[in-house]
N, CA, C and O atoms as a Tripos MOL2 file, in Angstrom:
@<TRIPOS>MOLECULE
protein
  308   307    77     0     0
PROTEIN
NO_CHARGES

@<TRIPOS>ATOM
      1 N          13.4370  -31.7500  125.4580 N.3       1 UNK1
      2 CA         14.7460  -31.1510  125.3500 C.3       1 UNK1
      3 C          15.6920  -32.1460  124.6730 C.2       1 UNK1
      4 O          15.8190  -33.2300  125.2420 O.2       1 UNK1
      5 N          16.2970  -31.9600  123.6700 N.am      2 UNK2
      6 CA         17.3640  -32.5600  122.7000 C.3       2 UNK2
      7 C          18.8480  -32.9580  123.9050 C.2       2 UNK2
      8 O          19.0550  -31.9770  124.6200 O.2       2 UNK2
      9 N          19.3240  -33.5380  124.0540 N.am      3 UNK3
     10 CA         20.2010  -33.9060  124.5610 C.3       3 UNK3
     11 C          21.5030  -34.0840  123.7130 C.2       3 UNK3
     12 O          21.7060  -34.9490  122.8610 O.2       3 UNK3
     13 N          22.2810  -33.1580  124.0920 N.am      4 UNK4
     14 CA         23.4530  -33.1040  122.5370 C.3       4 UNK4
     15 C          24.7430  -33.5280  123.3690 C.2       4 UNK4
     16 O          24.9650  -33.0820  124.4950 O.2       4 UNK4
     17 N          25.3680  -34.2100  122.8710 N.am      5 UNK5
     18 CA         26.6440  -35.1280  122.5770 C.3       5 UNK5
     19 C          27.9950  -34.4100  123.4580 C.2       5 UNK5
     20 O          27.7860  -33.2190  123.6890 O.2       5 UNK5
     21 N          29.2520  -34.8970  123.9510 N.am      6 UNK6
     22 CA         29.4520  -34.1030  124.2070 C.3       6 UNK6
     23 C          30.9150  -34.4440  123.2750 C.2       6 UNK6
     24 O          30.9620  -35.5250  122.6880 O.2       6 UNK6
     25 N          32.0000  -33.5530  123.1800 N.am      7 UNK7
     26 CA         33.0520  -34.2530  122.1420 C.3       7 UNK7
     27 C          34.8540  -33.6550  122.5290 C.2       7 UNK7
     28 O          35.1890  -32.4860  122.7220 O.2       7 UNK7
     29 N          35.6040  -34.6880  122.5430 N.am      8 UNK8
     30 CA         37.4000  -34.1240  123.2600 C.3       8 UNK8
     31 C          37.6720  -33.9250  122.1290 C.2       8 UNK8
     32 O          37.7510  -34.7740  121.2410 O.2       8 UNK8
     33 N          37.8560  -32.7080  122.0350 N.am      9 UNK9
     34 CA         38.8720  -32.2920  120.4930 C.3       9 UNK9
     35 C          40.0430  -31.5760  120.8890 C.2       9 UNK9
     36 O          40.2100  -31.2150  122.0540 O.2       9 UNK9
     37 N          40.8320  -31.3640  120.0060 N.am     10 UNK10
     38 CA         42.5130  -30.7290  120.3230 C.3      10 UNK10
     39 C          41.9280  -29.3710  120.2230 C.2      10 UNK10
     40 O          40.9590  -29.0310  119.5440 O.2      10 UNK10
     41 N          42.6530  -28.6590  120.9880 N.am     11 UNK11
     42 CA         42.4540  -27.0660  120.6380 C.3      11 UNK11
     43 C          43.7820  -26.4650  121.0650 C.2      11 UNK11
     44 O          44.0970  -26.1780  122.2200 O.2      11 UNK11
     45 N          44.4750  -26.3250  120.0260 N.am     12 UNK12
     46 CA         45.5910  -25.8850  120.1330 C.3      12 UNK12
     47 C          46.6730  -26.7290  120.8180 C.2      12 UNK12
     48 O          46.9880  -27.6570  120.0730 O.2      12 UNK12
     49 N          47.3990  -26.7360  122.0500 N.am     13 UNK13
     50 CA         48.1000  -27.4250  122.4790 C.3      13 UNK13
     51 C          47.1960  -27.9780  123.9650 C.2      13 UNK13
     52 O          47.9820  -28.3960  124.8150 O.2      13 UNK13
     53 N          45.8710  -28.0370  124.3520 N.am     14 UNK14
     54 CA         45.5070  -28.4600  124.8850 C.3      14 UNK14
     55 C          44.2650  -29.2760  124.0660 C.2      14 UNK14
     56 O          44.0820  -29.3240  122.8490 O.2      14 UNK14
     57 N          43.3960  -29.9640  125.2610 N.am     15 UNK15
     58 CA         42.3890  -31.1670  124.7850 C.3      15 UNK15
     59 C          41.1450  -30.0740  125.0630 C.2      15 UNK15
     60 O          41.3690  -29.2770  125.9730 O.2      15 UNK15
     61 N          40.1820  -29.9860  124.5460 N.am     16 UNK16
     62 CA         38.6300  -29.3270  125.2770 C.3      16 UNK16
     63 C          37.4220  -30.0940  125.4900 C.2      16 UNK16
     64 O          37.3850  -30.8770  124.5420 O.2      16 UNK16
     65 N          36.1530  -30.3370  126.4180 N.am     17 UNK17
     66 CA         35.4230  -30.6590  126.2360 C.3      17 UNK17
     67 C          34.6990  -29.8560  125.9820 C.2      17 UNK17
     68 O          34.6090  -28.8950  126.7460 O.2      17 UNK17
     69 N          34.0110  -29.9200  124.9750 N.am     18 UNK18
     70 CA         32.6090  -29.2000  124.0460 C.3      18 UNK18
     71 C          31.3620  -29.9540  123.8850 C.2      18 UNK18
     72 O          31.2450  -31.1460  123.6010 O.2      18 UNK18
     73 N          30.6360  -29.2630  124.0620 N.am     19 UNK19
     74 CA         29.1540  -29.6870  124.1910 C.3      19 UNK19
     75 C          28.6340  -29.8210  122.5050 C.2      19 UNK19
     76 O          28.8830  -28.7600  121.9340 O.2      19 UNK19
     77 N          28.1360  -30.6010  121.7970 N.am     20 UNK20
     78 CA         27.7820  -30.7310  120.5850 C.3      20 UNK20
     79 C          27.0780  -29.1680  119.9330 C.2      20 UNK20
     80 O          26.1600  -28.8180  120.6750 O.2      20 UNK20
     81 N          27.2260  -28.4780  119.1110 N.am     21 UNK21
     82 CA         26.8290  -27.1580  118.4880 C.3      21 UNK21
     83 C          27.1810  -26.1210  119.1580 C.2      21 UNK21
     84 O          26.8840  -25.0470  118.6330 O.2      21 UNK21
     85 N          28.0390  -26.0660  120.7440 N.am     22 UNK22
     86 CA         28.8190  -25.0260  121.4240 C.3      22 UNK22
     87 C          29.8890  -24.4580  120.6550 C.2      22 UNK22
     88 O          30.6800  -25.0660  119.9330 O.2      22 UNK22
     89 N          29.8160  -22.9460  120.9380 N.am     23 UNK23
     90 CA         31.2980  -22.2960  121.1580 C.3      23 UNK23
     91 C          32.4820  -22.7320  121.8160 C.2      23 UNK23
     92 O          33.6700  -23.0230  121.6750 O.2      23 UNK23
     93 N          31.6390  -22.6370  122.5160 N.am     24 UNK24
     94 CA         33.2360  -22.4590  124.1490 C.3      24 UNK24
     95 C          33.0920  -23.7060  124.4890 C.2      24 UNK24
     96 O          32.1000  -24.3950  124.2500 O.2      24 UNK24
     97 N          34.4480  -24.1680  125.2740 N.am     25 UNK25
     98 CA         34.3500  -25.2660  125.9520 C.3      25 UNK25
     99 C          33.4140  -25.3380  127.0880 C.2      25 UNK25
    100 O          32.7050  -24.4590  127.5790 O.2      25 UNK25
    101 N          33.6070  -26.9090  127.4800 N.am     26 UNK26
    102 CA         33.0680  -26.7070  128.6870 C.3      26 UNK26
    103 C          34.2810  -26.7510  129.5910 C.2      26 UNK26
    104 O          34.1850  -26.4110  130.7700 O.2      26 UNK26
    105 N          35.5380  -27.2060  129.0050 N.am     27 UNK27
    106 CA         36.6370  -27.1940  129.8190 C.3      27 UNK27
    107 C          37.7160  -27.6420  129.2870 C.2      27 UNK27
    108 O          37.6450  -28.6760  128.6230 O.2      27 UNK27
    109 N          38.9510  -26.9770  129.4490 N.am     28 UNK28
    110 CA         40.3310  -27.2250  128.8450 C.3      28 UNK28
    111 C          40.9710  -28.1700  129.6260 C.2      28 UNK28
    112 O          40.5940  -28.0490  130.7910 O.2      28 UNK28
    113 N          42.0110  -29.3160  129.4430 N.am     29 UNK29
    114 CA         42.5790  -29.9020  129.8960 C.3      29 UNK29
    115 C          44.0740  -30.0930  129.2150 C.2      29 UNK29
    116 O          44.1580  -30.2260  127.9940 O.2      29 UNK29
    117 N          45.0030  -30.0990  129.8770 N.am     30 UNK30
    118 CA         46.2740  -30.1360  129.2360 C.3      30 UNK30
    119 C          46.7310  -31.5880  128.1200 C.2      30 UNK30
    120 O          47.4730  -31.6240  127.1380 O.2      30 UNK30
    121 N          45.9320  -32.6460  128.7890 N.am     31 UNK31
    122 CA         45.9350  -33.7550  127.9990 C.3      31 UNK31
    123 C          44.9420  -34.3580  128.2880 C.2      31 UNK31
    124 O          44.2070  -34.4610  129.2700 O.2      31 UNK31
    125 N          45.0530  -35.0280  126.6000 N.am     32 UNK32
    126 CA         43.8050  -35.6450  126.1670 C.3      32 UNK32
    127 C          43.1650  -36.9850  127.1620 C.2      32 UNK32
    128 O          41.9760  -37.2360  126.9640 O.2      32 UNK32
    129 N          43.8040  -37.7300  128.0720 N.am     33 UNK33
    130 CA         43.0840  -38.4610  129.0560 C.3      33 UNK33
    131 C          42.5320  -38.0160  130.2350 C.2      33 UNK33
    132 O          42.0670  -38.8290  131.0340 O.2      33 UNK33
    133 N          42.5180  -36.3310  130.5400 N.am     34 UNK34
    134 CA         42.1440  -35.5100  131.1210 C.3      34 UNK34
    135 C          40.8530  -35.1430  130.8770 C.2      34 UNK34
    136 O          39.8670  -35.1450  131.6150 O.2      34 UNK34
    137 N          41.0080  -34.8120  129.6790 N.am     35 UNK35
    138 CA         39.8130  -34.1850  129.2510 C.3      35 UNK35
    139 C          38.4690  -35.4780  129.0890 C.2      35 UNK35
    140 O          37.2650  -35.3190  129.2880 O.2      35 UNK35
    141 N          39.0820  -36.5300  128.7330 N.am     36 UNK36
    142 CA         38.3790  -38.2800  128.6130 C.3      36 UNK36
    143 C          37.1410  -37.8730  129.5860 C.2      36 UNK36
    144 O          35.9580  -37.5650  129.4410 O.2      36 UNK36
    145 N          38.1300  -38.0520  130.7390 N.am     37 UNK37
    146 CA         37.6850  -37.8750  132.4710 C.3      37 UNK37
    147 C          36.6200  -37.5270  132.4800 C.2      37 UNK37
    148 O          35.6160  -38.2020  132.7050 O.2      37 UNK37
    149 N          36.7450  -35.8140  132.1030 N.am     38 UNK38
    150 CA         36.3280  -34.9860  132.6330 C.3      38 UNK38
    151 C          34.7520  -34.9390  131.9860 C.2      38 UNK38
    152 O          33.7120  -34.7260  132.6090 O.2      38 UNK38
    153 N          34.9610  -35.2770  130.1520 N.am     39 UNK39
    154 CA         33.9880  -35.5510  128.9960 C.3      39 UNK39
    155 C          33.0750  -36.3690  129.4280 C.2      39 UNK39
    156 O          31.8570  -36.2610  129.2880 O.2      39 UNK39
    157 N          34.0700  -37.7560  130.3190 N.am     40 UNK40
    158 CA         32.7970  -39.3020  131.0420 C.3      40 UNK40
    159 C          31.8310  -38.3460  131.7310 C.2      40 UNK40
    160 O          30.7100  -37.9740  131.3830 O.2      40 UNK40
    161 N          32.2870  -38.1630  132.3970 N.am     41 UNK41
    162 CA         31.9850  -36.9920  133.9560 C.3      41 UNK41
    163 C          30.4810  -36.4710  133.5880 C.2      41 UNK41
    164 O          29.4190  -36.4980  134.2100 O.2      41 UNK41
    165 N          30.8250  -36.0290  132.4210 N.am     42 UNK42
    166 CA         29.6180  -34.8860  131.9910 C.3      42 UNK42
    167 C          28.6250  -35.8390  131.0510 C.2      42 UNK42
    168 O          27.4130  -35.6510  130.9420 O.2      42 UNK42
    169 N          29.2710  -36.7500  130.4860 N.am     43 UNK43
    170 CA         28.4640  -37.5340  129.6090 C.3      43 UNK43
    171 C          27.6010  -38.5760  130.3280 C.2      43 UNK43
    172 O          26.7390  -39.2980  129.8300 O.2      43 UNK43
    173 N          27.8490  -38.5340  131.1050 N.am     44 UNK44
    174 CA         27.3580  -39.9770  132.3210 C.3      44 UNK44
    175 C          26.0920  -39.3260  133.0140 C.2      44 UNK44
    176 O          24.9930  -39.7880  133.3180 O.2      44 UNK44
    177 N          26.7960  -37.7970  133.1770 N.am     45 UNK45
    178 CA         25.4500  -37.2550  133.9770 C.3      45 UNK45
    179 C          24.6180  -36.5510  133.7030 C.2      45 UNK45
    180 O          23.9100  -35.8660  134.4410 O.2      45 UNK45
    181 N          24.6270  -36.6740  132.4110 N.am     46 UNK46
    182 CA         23.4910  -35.7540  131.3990 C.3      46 UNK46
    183 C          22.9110  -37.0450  130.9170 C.2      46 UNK46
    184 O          21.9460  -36.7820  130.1990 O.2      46 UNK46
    185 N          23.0970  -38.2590  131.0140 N.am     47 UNK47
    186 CA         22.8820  -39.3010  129.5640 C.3      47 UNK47
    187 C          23.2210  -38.9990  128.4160 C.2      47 UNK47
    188 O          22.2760  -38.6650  127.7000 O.2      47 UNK47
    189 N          24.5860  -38.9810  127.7790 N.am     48 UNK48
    190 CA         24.2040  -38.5000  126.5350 C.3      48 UNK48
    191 C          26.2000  -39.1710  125.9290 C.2      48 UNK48
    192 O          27.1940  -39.7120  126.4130 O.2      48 UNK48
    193 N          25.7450  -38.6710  124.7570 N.am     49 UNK49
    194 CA         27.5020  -39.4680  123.9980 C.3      49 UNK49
    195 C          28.6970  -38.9740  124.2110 C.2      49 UNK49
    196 O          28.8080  -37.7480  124.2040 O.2      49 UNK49
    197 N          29.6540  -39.6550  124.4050 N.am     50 UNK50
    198 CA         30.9340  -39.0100  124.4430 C.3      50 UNK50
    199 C          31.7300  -39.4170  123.4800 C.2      50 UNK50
    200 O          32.3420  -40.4780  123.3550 O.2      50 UNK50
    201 N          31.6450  -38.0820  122.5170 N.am     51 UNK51
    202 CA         32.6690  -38.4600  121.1450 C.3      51 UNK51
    203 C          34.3290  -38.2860  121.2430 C.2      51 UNK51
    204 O          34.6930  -37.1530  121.5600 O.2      51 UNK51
    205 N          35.1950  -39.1020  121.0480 N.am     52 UNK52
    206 CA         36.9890  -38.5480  121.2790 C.3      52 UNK52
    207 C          37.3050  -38.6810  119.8720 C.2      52 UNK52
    208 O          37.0790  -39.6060  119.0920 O.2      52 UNK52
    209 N          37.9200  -37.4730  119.6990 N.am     53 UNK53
    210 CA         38.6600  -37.0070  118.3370 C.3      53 UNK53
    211 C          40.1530  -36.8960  118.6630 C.2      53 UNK53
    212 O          40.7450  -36.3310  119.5820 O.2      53 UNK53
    213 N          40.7020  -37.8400  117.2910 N.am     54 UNK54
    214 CA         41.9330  -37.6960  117.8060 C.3      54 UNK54
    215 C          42.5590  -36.4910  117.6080 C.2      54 UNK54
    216 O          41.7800  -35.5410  117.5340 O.2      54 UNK54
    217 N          44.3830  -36.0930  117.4380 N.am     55 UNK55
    218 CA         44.7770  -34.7670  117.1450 C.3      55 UNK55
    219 C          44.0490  -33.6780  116.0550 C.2      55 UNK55
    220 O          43.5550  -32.5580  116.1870 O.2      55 UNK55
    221 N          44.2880  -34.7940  114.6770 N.am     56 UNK56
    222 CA         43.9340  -34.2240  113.5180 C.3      56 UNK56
    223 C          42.1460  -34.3560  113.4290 C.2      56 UNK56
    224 O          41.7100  -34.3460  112.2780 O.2      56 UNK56
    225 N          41.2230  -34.4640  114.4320 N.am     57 UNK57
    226 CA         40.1780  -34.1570  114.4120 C.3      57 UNK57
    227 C          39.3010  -35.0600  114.0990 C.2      57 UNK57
    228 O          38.1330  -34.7710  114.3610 O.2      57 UNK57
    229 N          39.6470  -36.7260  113.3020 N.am     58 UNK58
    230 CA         38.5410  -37.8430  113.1930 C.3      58 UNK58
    231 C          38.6500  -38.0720  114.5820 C.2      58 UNK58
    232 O          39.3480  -37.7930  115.5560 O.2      58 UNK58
    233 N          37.4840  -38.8080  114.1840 N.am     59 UNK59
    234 CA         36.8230  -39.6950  115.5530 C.3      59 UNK59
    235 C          37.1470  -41.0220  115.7570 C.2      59 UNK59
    236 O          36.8730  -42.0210  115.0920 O.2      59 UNK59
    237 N          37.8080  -40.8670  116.8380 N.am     60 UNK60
    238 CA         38.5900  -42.3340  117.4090 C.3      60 UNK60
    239 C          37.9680  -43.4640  117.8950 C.2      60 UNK60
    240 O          38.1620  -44.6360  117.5740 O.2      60 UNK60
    241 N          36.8300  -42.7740  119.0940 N.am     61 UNK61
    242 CA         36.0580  -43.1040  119.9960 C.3      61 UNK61
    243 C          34.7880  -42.8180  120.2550 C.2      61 UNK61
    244 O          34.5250  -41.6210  120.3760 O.2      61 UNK61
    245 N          33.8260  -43.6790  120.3850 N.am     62 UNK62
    246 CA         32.3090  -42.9630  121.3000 C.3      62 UNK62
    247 C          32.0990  -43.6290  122.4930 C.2      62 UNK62
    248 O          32.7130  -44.6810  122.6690 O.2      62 UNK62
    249 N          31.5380  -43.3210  123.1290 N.am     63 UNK63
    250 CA         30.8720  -43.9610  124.2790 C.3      63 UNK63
    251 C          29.3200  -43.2390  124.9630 C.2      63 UNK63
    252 O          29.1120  -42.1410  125.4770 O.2      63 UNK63
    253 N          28.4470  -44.3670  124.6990 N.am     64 UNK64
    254 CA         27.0900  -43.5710  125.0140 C.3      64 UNK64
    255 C          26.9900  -44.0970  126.3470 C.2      64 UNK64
    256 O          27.5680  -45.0520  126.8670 O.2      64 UNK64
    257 N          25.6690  -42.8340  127.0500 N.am     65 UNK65
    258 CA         25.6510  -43.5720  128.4940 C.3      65 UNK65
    259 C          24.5760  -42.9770  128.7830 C.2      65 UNK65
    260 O          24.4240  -41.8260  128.3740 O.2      65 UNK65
    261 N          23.4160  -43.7000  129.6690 N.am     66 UNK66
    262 CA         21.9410  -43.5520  129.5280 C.3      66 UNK66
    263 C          21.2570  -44.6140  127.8960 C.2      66 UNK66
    264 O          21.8310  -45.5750  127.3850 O.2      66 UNK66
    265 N          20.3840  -44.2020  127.6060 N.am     67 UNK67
    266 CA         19.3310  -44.4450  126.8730 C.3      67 UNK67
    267 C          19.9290  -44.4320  125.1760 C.2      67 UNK67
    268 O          19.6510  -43.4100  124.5500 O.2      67 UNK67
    269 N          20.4560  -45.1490  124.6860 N.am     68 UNK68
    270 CA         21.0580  -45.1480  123.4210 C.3      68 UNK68
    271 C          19.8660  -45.2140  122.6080 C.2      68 UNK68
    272 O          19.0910  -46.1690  122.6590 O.2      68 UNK68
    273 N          19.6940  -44.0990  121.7770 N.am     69 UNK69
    274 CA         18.4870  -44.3610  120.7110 C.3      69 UNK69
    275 C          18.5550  -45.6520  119.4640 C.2      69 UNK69
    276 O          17.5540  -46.0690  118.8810 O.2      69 UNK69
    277 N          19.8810  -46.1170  119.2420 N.am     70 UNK70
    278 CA         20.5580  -46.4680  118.2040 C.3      70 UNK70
    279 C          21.0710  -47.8650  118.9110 C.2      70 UNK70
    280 O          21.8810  -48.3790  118.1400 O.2      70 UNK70
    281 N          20.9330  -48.5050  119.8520 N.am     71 UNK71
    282 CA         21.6200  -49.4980  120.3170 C.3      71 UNK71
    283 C          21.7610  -50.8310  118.9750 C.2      71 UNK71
    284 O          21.0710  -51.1320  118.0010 O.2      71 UNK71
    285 N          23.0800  -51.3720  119.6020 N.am     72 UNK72
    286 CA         23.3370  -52.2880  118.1710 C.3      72 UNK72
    287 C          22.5930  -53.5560  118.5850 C.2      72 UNK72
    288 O          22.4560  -54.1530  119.6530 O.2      72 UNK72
    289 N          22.1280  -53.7570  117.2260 N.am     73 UNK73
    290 CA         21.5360  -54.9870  117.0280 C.3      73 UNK73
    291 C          22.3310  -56.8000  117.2570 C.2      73 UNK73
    292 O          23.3080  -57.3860  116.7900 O.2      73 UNK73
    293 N          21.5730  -57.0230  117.9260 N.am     74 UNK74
    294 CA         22.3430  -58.7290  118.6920 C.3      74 UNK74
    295 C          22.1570  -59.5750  117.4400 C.2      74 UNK74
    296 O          21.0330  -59.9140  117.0710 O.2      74 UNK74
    297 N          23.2210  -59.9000  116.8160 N.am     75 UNK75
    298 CA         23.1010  -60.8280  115.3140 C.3      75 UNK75
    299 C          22.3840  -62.2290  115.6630 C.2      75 UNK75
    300 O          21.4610  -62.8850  115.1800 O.2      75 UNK75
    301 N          23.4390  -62.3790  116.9420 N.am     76 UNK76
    302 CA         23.5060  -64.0150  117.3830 C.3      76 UNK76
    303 C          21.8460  -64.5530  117.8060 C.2      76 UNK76
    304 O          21.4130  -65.6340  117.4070 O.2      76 UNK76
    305 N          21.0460  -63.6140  118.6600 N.am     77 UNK77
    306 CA         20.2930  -64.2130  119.3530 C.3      77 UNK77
    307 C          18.4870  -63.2560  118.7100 C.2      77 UNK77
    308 O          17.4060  -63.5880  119.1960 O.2      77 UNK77
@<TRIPOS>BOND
     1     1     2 1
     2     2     3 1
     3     3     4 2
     4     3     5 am
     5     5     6 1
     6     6     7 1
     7     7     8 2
     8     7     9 am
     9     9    10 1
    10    10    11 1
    11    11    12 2
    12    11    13 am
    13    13    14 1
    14    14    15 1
    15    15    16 2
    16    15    17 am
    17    17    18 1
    18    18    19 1
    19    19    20 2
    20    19    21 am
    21    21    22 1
    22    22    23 1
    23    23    24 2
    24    23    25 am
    25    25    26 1
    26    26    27 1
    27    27    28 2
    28    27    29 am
    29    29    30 1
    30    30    31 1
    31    31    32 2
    32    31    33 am
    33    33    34 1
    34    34    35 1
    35    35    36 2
    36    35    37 am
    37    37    38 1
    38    38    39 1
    39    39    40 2
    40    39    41 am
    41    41    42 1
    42    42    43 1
    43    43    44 2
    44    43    45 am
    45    45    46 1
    46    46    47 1
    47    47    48 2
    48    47    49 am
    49    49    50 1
    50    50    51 1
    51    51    52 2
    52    51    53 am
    53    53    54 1
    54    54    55 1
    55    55    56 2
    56    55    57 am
    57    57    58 1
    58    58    59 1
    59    59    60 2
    60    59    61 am
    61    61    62 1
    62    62    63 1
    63    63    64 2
    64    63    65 am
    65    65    66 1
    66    66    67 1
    67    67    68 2
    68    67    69 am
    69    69    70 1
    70    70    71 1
    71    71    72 2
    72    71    73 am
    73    73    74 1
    74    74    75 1
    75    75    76 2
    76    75    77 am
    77    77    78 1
    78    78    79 1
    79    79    80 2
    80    79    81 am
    81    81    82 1
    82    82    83 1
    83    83    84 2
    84    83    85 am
    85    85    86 1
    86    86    87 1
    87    87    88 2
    88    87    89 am
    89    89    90 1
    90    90    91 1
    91    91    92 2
    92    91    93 am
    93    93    94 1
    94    94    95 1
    95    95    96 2
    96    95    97 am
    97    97    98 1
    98    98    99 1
    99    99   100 2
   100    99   101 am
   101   101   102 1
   102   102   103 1
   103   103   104 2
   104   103   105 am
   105   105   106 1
   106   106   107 1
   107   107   108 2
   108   107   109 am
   109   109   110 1
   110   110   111 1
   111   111   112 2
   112   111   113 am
   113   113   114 1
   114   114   115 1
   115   115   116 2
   116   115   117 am
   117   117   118 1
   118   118   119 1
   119   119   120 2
   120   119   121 am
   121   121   122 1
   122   122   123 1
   123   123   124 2
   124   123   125 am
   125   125   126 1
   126   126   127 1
   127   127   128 2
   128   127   129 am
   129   129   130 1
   130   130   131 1
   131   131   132 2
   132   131   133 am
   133   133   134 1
   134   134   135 1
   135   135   136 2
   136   135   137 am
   137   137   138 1
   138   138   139 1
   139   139   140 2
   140   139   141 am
   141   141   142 1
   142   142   143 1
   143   143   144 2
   144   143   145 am
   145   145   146 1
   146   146   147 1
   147   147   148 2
   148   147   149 am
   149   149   150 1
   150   150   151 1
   151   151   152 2
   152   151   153 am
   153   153   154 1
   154   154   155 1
   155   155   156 2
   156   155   157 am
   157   157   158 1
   158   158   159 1
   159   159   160 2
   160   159   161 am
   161   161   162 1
   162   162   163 1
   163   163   164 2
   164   163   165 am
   165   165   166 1
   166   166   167 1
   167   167   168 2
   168   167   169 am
   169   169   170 1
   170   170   171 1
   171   171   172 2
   172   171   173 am
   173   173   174 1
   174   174   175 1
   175   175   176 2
   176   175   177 am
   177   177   178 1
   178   178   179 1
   179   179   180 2
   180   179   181 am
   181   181   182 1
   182   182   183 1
   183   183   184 2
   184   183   185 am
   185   185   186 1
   186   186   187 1
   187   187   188 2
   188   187   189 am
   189   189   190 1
   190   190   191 1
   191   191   192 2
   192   191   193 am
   193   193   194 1
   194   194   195 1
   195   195   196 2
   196   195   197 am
   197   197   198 1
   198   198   199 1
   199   199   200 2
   200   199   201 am
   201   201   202 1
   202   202   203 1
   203   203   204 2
   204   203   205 am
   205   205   206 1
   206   206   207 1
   207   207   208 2
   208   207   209 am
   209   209   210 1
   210   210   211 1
   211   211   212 2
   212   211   213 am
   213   213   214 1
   214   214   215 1
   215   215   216 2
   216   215   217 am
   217   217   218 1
   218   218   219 1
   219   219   220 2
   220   219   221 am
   221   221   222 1
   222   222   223 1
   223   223   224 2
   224   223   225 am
   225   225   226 1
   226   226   227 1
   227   227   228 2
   228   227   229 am
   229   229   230 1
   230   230   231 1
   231   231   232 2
   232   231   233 am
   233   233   234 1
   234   234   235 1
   235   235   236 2
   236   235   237 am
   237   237   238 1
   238   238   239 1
   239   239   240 2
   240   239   241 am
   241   241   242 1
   242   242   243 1
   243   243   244 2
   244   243   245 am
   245   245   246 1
   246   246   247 1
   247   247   248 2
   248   247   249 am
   249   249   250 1
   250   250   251 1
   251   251   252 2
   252   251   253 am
   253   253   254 1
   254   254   255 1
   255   255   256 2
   256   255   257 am
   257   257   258 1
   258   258   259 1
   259   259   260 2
   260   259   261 am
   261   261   262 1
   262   262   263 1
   263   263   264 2
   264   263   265 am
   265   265   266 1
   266   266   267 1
   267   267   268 2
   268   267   269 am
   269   269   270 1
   270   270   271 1
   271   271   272 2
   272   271   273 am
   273   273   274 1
   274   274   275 1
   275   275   276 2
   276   275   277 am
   277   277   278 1
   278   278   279 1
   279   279   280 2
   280   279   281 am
   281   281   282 1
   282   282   283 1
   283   283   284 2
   284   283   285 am
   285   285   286 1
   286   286   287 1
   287   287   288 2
   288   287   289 am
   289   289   290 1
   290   290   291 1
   291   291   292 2
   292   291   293 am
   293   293   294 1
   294   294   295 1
   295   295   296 2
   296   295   297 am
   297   297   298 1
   298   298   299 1
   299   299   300 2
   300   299   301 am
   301   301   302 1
   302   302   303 1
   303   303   304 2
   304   303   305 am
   305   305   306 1
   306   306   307 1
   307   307   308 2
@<TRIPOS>SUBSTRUCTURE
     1 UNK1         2 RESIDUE 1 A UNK
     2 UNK2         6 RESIDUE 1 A UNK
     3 UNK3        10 RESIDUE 1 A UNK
     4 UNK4        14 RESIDUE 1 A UNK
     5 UNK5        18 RESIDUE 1 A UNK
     6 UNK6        22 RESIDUE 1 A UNK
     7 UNK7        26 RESIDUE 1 A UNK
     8 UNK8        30 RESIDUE 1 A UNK
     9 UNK9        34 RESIDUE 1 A UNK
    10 UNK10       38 RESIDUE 1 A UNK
    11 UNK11       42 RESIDUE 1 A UNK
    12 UNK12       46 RESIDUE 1 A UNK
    13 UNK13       50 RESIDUE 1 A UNK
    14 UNK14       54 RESIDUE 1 A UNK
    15 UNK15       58 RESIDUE 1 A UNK
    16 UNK16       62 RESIDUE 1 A UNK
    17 UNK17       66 RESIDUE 1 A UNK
    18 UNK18       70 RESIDUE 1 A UNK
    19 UNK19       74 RESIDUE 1 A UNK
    20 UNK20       78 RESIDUE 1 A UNK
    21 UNK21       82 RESIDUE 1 A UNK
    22 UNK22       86 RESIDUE 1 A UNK
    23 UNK23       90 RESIDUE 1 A UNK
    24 UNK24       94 RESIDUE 1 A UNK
    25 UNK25       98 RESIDUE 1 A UNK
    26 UNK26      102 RESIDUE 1 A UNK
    27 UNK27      106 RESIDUE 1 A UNK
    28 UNK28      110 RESIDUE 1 A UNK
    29 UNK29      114 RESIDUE 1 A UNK
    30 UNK30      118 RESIDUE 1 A UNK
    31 UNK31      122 RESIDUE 1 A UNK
    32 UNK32      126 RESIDUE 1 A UNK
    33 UNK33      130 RESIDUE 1 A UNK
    34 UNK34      134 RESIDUE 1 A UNK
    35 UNK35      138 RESIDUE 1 A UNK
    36 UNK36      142 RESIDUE 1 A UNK
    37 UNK37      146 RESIDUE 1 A UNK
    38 UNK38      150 RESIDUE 1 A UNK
    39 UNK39      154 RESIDUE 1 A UNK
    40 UNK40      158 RESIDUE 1 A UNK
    41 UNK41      162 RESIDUE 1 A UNK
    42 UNK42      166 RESIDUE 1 A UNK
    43 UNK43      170 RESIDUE 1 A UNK
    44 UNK44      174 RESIDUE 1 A UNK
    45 UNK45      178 RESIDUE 1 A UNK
    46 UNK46      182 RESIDUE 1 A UNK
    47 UNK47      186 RESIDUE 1 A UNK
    48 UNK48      190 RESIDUE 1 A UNK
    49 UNK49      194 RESIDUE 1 A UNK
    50 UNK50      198 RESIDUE 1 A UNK
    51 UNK51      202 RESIDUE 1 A UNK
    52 UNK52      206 RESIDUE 1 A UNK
    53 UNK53      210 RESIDUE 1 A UNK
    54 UNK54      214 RESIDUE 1 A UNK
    55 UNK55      218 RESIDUE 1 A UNK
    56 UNK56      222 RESIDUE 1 A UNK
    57 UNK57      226 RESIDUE 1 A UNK
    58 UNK58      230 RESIDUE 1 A UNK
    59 UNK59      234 RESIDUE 1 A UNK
    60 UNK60      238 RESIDUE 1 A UNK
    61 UNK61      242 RESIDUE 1 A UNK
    62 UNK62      246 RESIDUE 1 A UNK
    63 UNK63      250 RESIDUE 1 A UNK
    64 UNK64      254 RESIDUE 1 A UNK
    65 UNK65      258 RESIDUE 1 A UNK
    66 UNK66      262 RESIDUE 1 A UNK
    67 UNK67      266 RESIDUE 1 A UNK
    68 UNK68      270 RESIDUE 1 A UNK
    69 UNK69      274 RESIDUE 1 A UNK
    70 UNK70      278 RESIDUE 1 A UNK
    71 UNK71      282 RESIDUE 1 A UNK
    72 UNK72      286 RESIDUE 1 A UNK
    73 UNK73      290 RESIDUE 1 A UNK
    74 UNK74      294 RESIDUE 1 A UNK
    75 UNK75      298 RESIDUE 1 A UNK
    76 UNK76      302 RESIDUE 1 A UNK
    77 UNK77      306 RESIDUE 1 A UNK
């Protein structure tokens, strides 16, 4: 099973969490450190990424949690 991302985008005058290739939210929040929360919440307990988009829709933020396929490479050691 693919494990898809989950992402805070603006939707209208509220924040949503959306599941990566979803319709619908998984949940509206009035503001965007709400929705953060709520995005960790779900991202923590699936294993999987939490993308934050700011108003106008780039991406501000990620945060992976579980098993990073992609982990960054240690220059130093």
């Amino acid at each position: 099973m693919t494990k898809k991302d989950y992402h805070v985008v603006p939707n209208g005058d509220e924040w949503a969490v959306k599941r990566e290739g979803g319709e619908r939210a998984s949940s509206l929040h009035s503001t965007q450190r709400e929705a953060i929360d709520a995005g960790r919440d779900l991202a923590q307990k699936n294993e999987t990424e939490l993308v934050i988009h700011r108003p106008n829709g780039q991406i501000r933020d990620s945060d992976s949690y579980g098993n990073d396929p992609h982990p960054p490479k240690d220059t130093k050691h």
